[in-house]
C-alpha positions as CSV (number, residue, x, y, z in Angstrom):
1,X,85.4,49.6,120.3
2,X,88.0,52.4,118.9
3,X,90.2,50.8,116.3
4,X,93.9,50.8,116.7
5,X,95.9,53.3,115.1
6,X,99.6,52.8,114.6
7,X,101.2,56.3,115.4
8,X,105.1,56.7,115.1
9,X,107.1,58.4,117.1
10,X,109.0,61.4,116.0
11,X,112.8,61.5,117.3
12,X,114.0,64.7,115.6
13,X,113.3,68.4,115.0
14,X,110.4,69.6,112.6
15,X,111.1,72.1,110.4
16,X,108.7,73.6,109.0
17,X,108.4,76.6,105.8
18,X,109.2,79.5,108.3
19,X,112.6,78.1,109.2
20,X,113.6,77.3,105.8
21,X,112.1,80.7,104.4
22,X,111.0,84.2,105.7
23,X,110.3,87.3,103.3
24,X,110.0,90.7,104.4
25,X,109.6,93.3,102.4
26,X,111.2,96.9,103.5
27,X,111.9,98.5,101.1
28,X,108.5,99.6,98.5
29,X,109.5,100.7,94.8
30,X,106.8,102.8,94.5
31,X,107.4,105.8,92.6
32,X,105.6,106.7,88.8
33,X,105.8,110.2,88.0
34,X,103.8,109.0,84.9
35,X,100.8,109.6,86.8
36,X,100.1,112.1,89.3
37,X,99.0,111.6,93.2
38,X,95.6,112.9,92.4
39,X,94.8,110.7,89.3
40,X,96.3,107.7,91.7
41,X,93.8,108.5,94.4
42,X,91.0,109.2,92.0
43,X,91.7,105.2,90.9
44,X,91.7,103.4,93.7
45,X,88.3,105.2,95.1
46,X,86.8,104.6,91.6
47,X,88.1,100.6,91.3
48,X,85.4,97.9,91.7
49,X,87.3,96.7,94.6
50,X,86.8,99.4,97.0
51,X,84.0,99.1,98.8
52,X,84.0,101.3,101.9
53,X,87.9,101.1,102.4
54,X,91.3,100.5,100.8
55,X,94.7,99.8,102.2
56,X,97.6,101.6,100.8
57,X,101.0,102.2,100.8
58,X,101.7,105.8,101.1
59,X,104.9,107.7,100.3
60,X,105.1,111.0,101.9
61,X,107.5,114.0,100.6
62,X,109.5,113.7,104.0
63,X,110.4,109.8,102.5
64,X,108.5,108.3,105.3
65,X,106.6,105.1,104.0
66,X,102.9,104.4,105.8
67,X,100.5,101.7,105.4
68,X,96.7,102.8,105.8
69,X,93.3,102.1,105.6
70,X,91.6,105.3,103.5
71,X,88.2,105.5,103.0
72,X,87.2,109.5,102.3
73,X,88.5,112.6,100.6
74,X,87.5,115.9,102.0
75,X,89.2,119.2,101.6
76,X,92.4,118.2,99.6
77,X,92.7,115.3,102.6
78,X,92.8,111.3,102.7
79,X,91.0,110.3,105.6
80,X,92.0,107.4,106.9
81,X,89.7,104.4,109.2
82,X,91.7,105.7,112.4
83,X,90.1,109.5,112.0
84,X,93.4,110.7,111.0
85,X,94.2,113.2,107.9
86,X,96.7,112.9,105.2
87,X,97.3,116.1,103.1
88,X,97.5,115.0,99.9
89,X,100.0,117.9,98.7
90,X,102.6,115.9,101.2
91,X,101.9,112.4,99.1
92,X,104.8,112.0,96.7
93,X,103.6,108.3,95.6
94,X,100.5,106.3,96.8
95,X,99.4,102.8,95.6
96,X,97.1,100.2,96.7
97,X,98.8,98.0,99.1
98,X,99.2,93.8,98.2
């Protein structure tokens, strides 16, 4: 025997968080010239956090802005999860992404 459940019926449109708000964020404040791209990178490896990789937010000298998984330096280069290299004398500001 399955008890019976009153159950309404719903006669209008549900809106839910997404429709009443959305937040992107473009554009990264990012730069600190307090503290150089090498002392920046030398953080994040050494943070108790990092385990074998870290996601950052890189700003290159060209102003592009990239998102990447790092886990290696070699040779003055970040290497990132995909295989690829970042030079680190083209990083103008790099921090650990949110």
């Amino acid at each position: 025997m399955k008890p019976k459940v009153f159950i309404n019926s719903i006669n209008k449109d549900i809106k839910n968080n997404m429709n009443v708000f959305h937040f992107v964020k473009d554009d990264i404040e990012m730069i600190d010239v307090s503290v150089d791209v090498k002392n920046k990178i030398k953080n994040i490896f050494d943070s108790t956090s990092f385990v074998y990789k870290s996601r950052v937010n890189i700003l290159l000298k060209n102003s592009i802005k990239i998102v990447k998984d790092i886990i290696a330096i070699k040779d003055n280069n970040l290497i990132t999860l995909d295989g690829e290299k970042i030079n680190i004398d083209d990083i103008k500001d790099i921090k650990k992404a949110i």
